[in-house]
N, C-alpha and C positions, 0 to 999 in steps of 0.2 A: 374881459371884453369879448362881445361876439362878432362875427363878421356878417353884416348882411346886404342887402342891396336896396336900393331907393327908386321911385317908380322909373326915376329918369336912368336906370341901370347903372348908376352909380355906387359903388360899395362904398361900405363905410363899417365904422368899428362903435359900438354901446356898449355903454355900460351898463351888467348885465341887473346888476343891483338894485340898478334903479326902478326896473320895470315893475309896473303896478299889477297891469293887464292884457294881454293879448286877446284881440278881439278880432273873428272875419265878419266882414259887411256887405260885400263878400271880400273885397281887399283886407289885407292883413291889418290892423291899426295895432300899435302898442302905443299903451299910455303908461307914461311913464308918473314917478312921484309927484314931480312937482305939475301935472295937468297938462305937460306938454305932449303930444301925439305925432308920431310916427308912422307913416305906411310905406310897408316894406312891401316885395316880390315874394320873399318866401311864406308858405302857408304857417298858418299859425302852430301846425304841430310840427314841421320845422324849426320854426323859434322856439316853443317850449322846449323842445330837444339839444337846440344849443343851449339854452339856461342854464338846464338839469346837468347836461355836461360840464358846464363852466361850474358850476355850483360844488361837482362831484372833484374838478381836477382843483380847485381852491382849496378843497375840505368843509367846504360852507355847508353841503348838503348831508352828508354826513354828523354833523356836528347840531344840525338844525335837527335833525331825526333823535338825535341822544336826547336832544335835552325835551322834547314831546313826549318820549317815551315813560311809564313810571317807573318808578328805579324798583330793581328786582326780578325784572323782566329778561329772559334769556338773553333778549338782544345788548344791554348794554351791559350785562356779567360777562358777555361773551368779550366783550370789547376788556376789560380788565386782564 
C-alpha cells in the first residue's frame, strides 16, 4: 500500500497493484484496474516513485524484471 493524499488533503492508503495509469491533467489522476479514478496532491512522478518502491520492498519489481529478461543474460546468472 502507498500513502497519498486526496484534493480535500485527506491521506489515504492504495493499493499499489492495482494501478493502471498515472496521469497529469494537470491534477494527478490514477486509474486504477477496474476504471475507477483517483486524483491525488502528489505529482505524478511522485506516485510513480512510491509504486517502484513498493514494487521494489515486496520483491514484485524485481521478480517482474527476471521473468522479461531472456534467460542467459548476465542479469539473471547473476541472480543464481
Amino acid at each position: 500500500m502507498i500513502k497519498l493524499t486526496k484534493l480535500n488533503k485527506q491521506p489515504f492508503y492504495l493499493n499499489a497493484v492495482y494501478v493502471e495509469r498515472v496521469d497529469s491533467t494537470p491534477d494527478t489522476v490514477i486509474t486504477l484496474i477496474n476504471g475507477r479514478k483517483v486524483i491525488v496532491l502528489e505529482s505524478a512522478g511522485e506516485v510513480v516513485k512510491l509504486i517502484t518502491d513498493y514494487y521494489c520492498q515486496v520483491g514484485m519489481l524485481r521478480q517482474m524484471a527476471t521473468d522479461v529478461l531472456p534467460s542467459g543474460t548476465g542479469e539473471d546468472q547473476a541472480q543464481k
